[in-house]
C-alpha positions in Angstrom: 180.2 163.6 -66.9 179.7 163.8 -63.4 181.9 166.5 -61.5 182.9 166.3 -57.8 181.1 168.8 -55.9 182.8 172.0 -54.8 182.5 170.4 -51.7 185.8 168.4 -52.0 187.0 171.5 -51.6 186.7 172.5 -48.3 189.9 171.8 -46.1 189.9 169.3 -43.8 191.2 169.3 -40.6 194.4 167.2 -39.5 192.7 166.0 -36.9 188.9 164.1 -36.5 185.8 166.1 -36.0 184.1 164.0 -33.5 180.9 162.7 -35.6 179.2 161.8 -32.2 179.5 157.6 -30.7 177.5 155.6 -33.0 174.0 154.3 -30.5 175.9 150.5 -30.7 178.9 149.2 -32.3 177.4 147.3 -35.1 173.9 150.2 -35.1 174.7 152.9 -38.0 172.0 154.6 -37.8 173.6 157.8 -36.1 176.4 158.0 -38.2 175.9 160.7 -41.5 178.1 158.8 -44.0 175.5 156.0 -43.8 172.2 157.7 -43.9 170.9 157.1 -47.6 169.3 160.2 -48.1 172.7 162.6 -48.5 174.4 162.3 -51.4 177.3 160.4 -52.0 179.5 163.5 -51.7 178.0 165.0 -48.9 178.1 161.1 -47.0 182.0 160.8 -48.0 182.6 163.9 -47.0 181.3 163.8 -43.8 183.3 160.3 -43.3 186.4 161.8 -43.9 185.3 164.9 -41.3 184.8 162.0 -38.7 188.5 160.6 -39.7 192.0 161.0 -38.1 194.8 161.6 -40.7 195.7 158.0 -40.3 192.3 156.5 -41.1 192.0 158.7 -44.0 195.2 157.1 -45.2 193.5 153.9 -45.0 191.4 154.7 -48.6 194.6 155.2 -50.7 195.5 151.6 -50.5 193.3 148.1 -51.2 193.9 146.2 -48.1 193.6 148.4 -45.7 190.6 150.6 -47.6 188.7 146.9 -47.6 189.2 145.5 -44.4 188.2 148.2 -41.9 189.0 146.1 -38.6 192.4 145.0 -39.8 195.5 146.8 -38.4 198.9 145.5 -39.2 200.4 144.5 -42.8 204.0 143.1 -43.6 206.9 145.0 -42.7 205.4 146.6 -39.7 202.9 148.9 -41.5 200.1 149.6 -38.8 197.1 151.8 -39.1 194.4 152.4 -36.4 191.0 150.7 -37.2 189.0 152.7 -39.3 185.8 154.6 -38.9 182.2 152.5 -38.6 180.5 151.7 -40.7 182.7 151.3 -43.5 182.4 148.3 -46.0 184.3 145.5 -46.4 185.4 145.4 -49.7 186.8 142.4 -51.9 188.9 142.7 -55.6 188.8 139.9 -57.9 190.5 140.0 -61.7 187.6 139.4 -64.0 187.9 140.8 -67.5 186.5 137.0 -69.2 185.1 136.3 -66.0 184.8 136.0 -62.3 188.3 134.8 -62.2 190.3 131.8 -59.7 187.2 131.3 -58.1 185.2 127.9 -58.2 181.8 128.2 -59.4 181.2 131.0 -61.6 180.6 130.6 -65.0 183.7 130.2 -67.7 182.6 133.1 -70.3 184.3 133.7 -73.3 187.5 135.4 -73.8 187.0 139.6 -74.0 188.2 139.2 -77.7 185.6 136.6 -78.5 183.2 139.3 -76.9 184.2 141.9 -78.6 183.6 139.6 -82.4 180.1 139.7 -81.3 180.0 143.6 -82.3 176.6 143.3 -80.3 176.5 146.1 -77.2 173.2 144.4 -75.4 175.0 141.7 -75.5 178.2 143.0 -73.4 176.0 144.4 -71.2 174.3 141.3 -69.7 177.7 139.9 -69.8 178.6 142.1 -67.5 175.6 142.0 -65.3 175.9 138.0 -65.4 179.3 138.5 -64.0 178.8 141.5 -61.5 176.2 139.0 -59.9 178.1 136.4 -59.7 180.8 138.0 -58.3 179.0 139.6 -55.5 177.5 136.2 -54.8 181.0 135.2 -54.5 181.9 137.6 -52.1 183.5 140.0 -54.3 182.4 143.9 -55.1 185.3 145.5 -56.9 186.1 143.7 -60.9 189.3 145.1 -62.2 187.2 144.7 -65.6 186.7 145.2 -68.4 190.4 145.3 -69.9 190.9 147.3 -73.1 194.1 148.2 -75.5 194.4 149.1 -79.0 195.7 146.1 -80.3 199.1 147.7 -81.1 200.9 143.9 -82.4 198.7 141.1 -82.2 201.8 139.5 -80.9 201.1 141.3 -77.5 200.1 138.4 -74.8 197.2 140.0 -73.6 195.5 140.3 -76.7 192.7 137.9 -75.9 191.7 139.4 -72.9 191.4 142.9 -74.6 188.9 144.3 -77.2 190.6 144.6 -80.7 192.3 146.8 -82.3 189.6 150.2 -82.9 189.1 152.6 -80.9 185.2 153.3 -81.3 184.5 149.2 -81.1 186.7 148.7 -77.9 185.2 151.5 -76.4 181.6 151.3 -76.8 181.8 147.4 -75.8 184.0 148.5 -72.9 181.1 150.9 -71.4 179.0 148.7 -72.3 180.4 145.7 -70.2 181.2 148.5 -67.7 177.4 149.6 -67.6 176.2 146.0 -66.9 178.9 144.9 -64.3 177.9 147.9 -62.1 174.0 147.3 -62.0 175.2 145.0 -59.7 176.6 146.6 -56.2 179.8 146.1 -57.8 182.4 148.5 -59.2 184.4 147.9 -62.7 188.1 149.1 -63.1 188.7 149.9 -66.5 192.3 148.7 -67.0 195.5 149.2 -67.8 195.9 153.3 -68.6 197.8 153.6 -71.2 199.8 152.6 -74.1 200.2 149.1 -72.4 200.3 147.3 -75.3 203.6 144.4 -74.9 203.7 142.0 -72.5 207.4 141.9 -72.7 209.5 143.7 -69.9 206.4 145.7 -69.4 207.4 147.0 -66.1 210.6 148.1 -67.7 210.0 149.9 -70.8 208.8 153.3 -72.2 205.8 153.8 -74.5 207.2 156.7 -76.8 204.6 158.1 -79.0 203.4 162.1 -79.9 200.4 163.4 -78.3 198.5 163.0 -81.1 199.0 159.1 -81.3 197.9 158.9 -78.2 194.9 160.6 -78.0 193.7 159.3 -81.3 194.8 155.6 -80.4 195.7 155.2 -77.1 193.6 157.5 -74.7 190.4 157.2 -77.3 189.0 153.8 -76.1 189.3 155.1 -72.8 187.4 158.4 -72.9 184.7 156.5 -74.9 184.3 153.9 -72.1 184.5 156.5 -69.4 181.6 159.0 -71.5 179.6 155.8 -71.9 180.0 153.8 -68.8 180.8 155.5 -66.3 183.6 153.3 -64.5 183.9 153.9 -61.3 187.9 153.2 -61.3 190.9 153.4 -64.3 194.2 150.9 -63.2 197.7 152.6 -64.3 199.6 150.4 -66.2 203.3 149.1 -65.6 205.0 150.9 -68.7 206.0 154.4 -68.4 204.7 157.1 -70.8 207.6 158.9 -72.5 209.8 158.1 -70.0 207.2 158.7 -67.0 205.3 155.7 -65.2 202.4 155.5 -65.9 201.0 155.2 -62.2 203.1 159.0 -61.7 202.6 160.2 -65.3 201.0 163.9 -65.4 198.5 162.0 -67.7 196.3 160.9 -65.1 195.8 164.6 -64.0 195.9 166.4 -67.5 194.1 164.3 -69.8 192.2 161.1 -67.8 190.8 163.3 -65.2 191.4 166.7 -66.5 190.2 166.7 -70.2 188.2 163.1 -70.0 186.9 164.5 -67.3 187.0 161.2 -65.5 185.9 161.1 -61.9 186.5 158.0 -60.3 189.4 157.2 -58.6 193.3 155.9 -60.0 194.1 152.6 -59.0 197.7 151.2 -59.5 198.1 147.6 -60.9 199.6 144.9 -58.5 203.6 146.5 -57.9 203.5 149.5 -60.5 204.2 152.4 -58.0 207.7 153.4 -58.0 207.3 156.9 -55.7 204.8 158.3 -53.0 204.9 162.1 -53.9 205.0 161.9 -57.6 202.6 159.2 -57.3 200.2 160.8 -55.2 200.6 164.4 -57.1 200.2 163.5 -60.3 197.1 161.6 -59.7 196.9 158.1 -58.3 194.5 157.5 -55.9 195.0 154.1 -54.6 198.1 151.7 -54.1 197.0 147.9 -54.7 197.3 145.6 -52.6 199.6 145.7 -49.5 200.8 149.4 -48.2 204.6 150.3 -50.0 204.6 153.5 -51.3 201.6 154.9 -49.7 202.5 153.9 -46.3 201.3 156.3 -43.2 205.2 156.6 -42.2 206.0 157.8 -46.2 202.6 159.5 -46.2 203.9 161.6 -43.2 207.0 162.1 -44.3 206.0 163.4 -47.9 203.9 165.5 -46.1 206.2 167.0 -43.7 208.7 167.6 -46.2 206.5 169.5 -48.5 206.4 167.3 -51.1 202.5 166.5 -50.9 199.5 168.4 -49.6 196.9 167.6 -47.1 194.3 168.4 -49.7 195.9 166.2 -52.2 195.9 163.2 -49.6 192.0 164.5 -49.0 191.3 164.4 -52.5 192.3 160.5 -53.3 190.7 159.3 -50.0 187.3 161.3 -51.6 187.7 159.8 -54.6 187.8 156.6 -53.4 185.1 157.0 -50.9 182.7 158.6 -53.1 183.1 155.7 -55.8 182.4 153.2 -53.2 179.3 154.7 -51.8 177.9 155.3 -55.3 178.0 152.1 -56.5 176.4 150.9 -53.7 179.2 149.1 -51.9 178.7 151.2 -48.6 174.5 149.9 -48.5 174.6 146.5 -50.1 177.3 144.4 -48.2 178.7 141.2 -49.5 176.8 137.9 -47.9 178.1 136.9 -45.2 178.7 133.3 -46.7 178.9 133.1 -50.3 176.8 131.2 -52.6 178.7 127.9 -53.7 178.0 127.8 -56.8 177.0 131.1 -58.7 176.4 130.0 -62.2 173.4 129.6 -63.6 171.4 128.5 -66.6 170.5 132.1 -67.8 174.3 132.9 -67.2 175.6 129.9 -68.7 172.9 130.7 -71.8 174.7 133.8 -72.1 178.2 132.3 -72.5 176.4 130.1 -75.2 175.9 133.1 -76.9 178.8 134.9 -76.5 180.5 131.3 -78.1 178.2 131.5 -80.8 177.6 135.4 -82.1 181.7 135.7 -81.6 182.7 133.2 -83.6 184.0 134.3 -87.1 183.5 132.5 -90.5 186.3 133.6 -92.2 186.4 131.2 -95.0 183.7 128.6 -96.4 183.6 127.3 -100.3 180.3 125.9 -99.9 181.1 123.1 -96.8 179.3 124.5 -94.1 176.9 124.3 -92.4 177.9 120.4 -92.4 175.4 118.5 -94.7 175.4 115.1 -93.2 173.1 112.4 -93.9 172.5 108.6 -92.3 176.0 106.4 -92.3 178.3 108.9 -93.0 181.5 109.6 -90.6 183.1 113.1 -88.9 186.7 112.9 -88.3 187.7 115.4 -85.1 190.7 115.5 -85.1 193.3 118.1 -82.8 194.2 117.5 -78.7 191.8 121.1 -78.3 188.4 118.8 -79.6 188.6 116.4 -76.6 188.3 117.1 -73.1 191.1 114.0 -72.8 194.4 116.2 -72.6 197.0 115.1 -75.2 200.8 115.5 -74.0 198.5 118.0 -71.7 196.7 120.0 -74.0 193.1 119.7 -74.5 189.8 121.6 -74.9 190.3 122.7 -70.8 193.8 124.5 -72.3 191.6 126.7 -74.8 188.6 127.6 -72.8 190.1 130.2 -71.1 193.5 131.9 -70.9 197.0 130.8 -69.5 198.0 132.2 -65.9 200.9 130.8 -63.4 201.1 131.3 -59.7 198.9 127.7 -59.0 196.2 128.2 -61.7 196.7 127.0 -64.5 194.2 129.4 -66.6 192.6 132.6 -65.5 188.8 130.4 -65.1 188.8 126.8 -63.5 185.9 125.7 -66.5 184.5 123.1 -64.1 181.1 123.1 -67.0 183.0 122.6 -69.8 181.6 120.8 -72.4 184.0 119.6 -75.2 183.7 120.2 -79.4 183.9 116.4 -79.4 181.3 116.0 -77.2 178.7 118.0 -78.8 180.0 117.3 -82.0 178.9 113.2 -81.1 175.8 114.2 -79.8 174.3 116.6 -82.9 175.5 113.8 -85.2 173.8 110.8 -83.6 170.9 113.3 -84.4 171.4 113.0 -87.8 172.3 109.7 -87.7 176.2 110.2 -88.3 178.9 108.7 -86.5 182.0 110.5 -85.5 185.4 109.4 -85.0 188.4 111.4 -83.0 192.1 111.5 -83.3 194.4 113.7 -80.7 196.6 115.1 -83.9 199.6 113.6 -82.8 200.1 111.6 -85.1 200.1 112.8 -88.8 199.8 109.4 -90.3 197.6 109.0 -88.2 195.6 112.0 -88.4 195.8 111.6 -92.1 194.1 108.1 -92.2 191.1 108.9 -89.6 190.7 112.2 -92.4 190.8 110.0 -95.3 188.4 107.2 -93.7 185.6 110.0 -93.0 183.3 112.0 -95.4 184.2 115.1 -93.8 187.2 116.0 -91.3 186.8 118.8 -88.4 190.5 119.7 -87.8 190.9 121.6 -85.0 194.3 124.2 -84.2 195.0 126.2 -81.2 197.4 129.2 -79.7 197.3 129.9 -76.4 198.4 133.5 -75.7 198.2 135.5 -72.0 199.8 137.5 -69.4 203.4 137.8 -68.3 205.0 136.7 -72.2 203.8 138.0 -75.7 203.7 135.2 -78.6 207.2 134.6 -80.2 205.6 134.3 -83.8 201.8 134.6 -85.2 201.9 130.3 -85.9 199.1 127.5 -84.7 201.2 126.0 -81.8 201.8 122.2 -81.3 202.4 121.3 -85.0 199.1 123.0 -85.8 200.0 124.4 -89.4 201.3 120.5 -90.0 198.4 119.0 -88.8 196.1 121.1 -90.7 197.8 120.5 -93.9 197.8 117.0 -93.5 194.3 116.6 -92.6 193.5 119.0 -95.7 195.7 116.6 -98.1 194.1 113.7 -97.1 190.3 115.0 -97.4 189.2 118.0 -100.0 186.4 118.4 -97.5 187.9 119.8 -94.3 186.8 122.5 -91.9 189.8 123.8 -89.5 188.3 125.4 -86.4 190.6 127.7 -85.0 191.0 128.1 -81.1 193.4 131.0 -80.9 193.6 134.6 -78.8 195.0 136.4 -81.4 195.5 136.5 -85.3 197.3 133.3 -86.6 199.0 132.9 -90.0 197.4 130.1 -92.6 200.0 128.9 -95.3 197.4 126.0 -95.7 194.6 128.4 -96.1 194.4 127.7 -99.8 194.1 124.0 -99.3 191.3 124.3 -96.6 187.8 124.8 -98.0 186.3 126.4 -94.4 187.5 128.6 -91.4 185.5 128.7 -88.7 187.4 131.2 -85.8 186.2 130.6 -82.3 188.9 132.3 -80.0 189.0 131.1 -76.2 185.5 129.8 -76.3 184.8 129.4 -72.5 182.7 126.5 -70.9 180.0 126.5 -73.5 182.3 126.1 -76.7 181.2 122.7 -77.4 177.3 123.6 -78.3 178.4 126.7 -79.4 180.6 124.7 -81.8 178.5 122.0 -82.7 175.4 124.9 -83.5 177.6 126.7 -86.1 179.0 123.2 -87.8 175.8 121.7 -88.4 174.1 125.0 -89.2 171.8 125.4 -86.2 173.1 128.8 -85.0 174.3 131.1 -88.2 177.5 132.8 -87.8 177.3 136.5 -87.4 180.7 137.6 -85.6 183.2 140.1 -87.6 186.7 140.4 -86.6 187.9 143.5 -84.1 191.4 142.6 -84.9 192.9 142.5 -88.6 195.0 139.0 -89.7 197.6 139.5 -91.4 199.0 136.8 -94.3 202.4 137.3 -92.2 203.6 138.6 -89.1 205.8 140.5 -91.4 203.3 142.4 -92.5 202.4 144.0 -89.3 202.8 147.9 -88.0 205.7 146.7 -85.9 208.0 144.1 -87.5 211.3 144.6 -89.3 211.6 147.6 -86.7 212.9 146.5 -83.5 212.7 150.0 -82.0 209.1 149.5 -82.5 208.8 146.0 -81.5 210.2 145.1 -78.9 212.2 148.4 -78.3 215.6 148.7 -77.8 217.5 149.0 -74.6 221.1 150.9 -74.8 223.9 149.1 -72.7 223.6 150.1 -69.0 220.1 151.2 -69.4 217.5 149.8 -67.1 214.3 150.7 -69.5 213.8 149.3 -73.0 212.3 152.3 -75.4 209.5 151.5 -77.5 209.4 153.6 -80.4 205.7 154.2 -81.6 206.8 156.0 -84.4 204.2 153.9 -86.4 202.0 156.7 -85.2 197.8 156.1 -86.0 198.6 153.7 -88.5 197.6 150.9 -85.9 195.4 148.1 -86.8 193.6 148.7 -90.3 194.8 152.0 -90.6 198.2 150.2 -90.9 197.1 148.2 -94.1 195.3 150.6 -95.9 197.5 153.4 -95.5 200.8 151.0 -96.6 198.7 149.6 -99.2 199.1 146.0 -97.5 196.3 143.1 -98.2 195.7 141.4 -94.8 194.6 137.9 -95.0 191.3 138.6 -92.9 190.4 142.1 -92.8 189.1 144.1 -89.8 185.4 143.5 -89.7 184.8 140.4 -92.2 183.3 137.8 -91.3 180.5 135.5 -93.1 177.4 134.3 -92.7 175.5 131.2 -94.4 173.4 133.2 -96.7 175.0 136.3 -98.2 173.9 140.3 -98.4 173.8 143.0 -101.0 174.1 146.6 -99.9 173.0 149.4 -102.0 171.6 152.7 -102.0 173.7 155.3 -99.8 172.8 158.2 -98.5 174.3 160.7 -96.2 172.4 163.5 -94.5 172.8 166.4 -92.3 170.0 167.4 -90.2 171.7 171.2 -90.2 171.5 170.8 -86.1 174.7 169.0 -86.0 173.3 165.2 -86.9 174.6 163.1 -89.1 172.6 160.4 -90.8 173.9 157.1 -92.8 171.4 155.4 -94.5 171.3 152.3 -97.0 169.6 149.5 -98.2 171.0 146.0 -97.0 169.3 142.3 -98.8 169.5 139.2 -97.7 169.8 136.8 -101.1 170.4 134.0 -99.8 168.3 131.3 -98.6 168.2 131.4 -94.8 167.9 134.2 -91.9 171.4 136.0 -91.2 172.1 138.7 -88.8 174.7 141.3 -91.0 177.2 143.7 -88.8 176.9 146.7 -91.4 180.0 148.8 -90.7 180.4 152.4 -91.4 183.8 154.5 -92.0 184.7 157.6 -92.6 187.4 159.3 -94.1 188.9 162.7 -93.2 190.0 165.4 -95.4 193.5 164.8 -96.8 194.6 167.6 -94.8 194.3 166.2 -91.9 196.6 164.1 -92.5 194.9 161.4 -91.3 196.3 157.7 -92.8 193.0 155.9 -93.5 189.4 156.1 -92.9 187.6 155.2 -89.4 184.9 153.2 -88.2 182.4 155.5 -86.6 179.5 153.3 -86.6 178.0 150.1 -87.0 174.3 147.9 -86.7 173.6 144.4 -86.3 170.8 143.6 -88.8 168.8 140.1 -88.8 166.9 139.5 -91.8 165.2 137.0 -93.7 165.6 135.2 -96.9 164.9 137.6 -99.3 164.1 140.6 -96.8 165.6 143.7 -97.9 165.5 147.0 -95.1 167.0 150.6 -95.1 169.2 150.9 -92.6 170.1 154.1 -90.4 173.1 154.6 -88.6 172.6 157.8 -87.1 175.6 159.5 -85.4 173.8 162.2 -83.3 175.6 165.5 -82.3 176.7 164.1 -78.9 178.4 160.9 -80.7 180.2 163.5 -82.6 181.4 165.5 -80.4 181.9 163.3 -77.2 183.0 160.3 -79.2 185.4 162.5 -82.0 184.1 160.6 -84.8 185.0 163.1 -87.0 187.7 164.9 -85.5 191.5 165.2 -85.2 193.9 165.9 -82.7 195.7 169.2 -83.0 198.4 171.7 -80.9 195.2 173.4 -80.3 193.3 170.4 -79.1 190.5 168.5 -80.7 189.5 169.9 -84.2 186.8 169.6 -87.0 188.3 169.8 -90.4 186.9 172.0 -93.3 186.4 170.1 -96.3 185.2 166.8 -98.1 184.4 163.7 -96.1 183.7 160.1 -98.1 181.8 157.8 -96.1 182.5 154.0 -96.6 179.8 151.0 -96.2 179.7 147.8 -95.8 180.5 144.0 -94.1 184.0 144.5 -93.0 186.7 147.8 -93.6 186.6 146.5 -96.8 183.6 148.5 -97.7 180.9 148.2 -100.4 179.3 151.6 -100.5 181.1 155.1 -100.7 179.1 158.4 -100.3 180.8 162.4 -99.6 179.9 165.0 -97.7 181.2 168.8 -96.7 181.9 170.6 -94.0 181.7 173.9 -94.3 
């Protein structure tokens, strides 16, 4: 982790130490903040020397930090202008993608990324949409977002990472790592326990510290270890009764025992204070100046309620991250480029469609064998770019948002299923017909007619509202079952940010999960149907057979808390504790209906031969044998858990690794997953959370193998 130099603190003066008139108005060469060669704490720190008490209060809020020469915001806030030779700095949303903004490219939703269980892969996600975004004219990405998948009923579960702490983590820092090498900065958001949608400004996350640094805080370390973020966003909810964006958190454990160095942002109206705010850790106010006003500012500090090095410290914070990731010697153009996509970017979406997408079920119909004469029934409003009682592929591609957009990405590329799904048949010499689903009689005939029928369900899911039930919207489940009845050979592509139920998922011979698929979910679509792309994508999010079944139904003080007459905040009881996710079914002893980590492939793999070895320096090593039997090349996630000594009380085992495999018919290849001594120790694979603070257990550890938590493989070892 990088540490803020000792020079942070020195005290600064109330008042500005002259740095000297800059040689022109627009020439920086004379001024020390902008010479290259300091460092970046040595150039923020002279900037705030060179700063009256007002311009420094210009960093610890977004609109007047980014627009140096502007002086006068609603409700007659006024600053002076600030120093030269400061950026000007522009925020965009973006965890799926460079978002309201024409021409960029539609990627994905973050869940559908996160399926892909492929790092590298995250990565030049991320640079794809750091470039297009400074191209745009933008330098700050409140990206990547990241939960822990708490209720898949929670809104914002598409636009998060699943449900584990390791996976959301490492494809967090990953994204993080290739957003910012671009001059751009990601914001890891929202910190912490901000897992409801519902009256999320209004209620309190209750859980014991050891829930939340197992669940909560642990995808967050692990993106901050491994990418470096150069911001963390507060959430709305409070934390045991504390807002988050004034909880003692963001002091004690983000920055003090994370050890992250960034600065705090708040999220768009979640300040409630300017003292407790600014003590316990927030940096920077978003948006327009409220709370961290100069009047407030200077009343706080009069009144002894703040310090002058605490006012120095956020203002530091913010400059520092700003000149390190370049924002201070890379400006944004002066007119952006109209249309930022490109064919490498949009190949990347492609792939993103593609390795994300989940098999979950297929007795022996795909990939779709099609010959000369014979017909594909589409059928579903989500297949065809034509809207239907206005849904269509457009409402799926990316995810739901009000205030005058109508989704978070304007998917001006989008290419349909139906589209591609015509054009790879006429290759084959197929023909294919298409019915909106709105009519079962309907739907049932064109199902009947064809040789094989392509039904296709969606659930749209976003900000602002959580899903009322876990059901295929728009008389999906109907439709399905119709379609299924009238043709044994049916394949139901699923377009959903979140798990669904299937009570027709015994009728329906082939699953095919493709989440929000982004501009590119047509050829992605089409690739994995006919068998031209093989699926490789494993599920970061359990489905249950019933939303009964989840960690927080037939509890409403878990889900969706309770609020006691008179009371403004609804409490949300996590008294589920670490069973979240799988842990939940294993440790209740609950089948899902998709497990975490399954998904297939179109040939099939045999794993054999664990191993488990110490290195007596701290390593651990995993290794096994994984075939491919079947008949074509498949790329395997092999998953590795562990589980803890009983008396640690933990309630199931963990993922703490994983490797994407590609082999070919037939190929068989020992596989390592090597967890070094840094992994285990930075990343607390095997360690608990205790009074005393993070802690290795004595005693026996199993290890568990295989394609999904479902493991194939179990080895032991001991700690002594």
């Amino acid at each position: 982790m990088r540490k803020l130099l000792a020079v942070l603190l020195l005290p600064l003066s109330l008042v500005a130490v002259p740095a000297g008139p800059a040689k022109a108005a627009d020439d920086c060469s004379a001024v020390p903040w902008a010479d290259k060669r300091k460092s970046p704490e040595r150039r923020a720190q002279a900037l705030l020397a060179a700063s009256t008490q007002h311009q420094k209060y210009r960093w610890l809020v977004e609109q007047p930090a980014n627009s140096p020469q502007q002086t006068t915001w609603a409700g007659g806030v006024v600053y002076p202008v600030q120093v030269p030779c400061t950026p000007t700095v522009v925020y965009s949303d973006g965890p799926d993608g460079v978002r309201f903004t024409p021409g960029v490219t539609a990627f994905p939703a973050t869940i559908a990324t996160a399926a892909t269980w492929n790092q590298p892969l995250a990565y030049v996600k991320g640079a794809a949409q750091g470039t297009e975004a400074h191209d745009k004219g933008k330098n700050v990405l409140l990206a990547p977002g990241l939960a822990s998948g708490r209720t898949p009923l929670s809104g914002r579960t598409p636009e998060y990472l699943g449900e584990d702490p390791l996976l959301t983590g490492l494809m967090a820092a990953a994204g993080t790592r290739g957003i910012q090498s671009t001059p751009v900065l990601a914001a890891l958001k929202h910190y912490v326990a901000n897992e409801q949608e519902l009256d999320r400004q209004t209620s309190s996350s209750n859980a014991d510290e050891r829930t939340l640094r197992q669940i909560y805080d642990l995808p967050f370390e692990i993106a901050i270890d491994r990418g470096q973020p150069a911001s963390v966003m507060c959430s709305y909810n409070q934390i045991n009764g504390t807002y988050a964006c004034e909880n003692p958190r963001l002091n004690d454990v983000l920055k003090g025992s994370i050890g992250f160095d960034g600065y705090v942002m708040s999220d768009f109206g979640s300040v409630h204070s300017t003292a407790a705010s600014l003590v316990n850790g927030l940096d920077q106010e978003l948006n327009r100046p409220i709370w961290f006003t100069p009047a407030r500012l200077d009343a706080a500090l009069a009144a002894g309620e703040i310090t002058q090095r605490q006012i120095d410290a956020a203002a530091f914070r913010v400059i520092v991250s700003y000149i390190r990731g370049g924002l201070f010697d890379n400006p944004l153009p002066a007119t952006p480029v109209e249309d930022a996509s490109t064919a490498a970017h949009k190949a990347v979406a492609r792939e993103i469609a593609e390795q994300g997408s989940v098999l979950l079920k297929n007795d022996n119909v795909l990939p779709l064998k099609v010959k000369r004469g014979d017909t594909i029934a589409v059928i579903g409003p989500t297949a065809s770019s034509t809207p239907t009682n206005g849904i269509s592929a457009n409402s799926v591609c990316s995810l739901p948002w009000r205030f005058g957009n109508p989704q978070t990405l304007q998917c001006e590329d989008l290419i349909s299923p139906e589209t591609s799904i015509r054009d790879r048949a006429a290759r084959a010499g197929a023909t294919v017909t298409f019915d909106n689903g709105s009519d079962l009689v309907s739907a049932a005939a064109a199902a009947k007619a064809a040789d094989v029928a392509v039904v296709f369900g969606y659930q749209r899911a976003g900000e602002f509202n959580d899903l009322a039930d876990l059901r295929l919207q728009g008389g999906g489940d109907a439709l399905v079952a119709a379609v299924a009845a009238a043709n044994p050979r049916t394949v139901a592509v699923l377009q959903t940010g979140s798990a669904v139920e299937m009570p027709w998922i015994g009728d329906v011979p082939a699953v095919l999960e493709t989440w929000y698929g982004g501009e590119q979910m047509g050829p992605a679509i089409a690739a994995l149907l006919f068998g031209d792309a093989n699926p490789s994508g494993k599920l970061p999010m359990t489905f249950p057979r019933s939303l009964a079944d989840t960690p927080t139904a037939n509890d409403p003080a878990r889900y969706p808390g309770v609020r006691a007459e008179g009371e403004a905040i609804r409490q949300v009881s996590y008294s589920e504790g670490l069973k979240v996710g799988y842990r939940w079914y294993e440790a209740e002893d609950i089948a899902p209906l998709f497990a975490f980590g399954h998904g297939l492939s179109y040939t099939t793999f045999r794993y054999s031969d664990l191993e488990t070895r110490g290195d007596g320096r701290g390593e651990l090593r995993l290794r096994f044998r994984i075939a491919n039997t079947g008949k074509r090349t498949g790329t395997e996630v092999a998953q590795a858990y562990v589980s803890l000594p009983a008396a640690t009380g933990e309630p199931s085992k963990r993922l703490v690794g994983w490797s994407r495999v590609t082999l070919k018919p037939g190929e068989t290849r020992t596989v390592e997953i090597r967890l070094a001594r840094a992994d285990l120790k930075d990343l607390h694979l095997l360690e608990y959370w205790s009074s005393q603070g993070w802690k290795t257990a004595t005693g026996s550890y199993t290890v568990h193998v295989g394609g999904s938590s479902r493991t194939a493989l179990r080895d032991t070892f001991r700690v002594r």
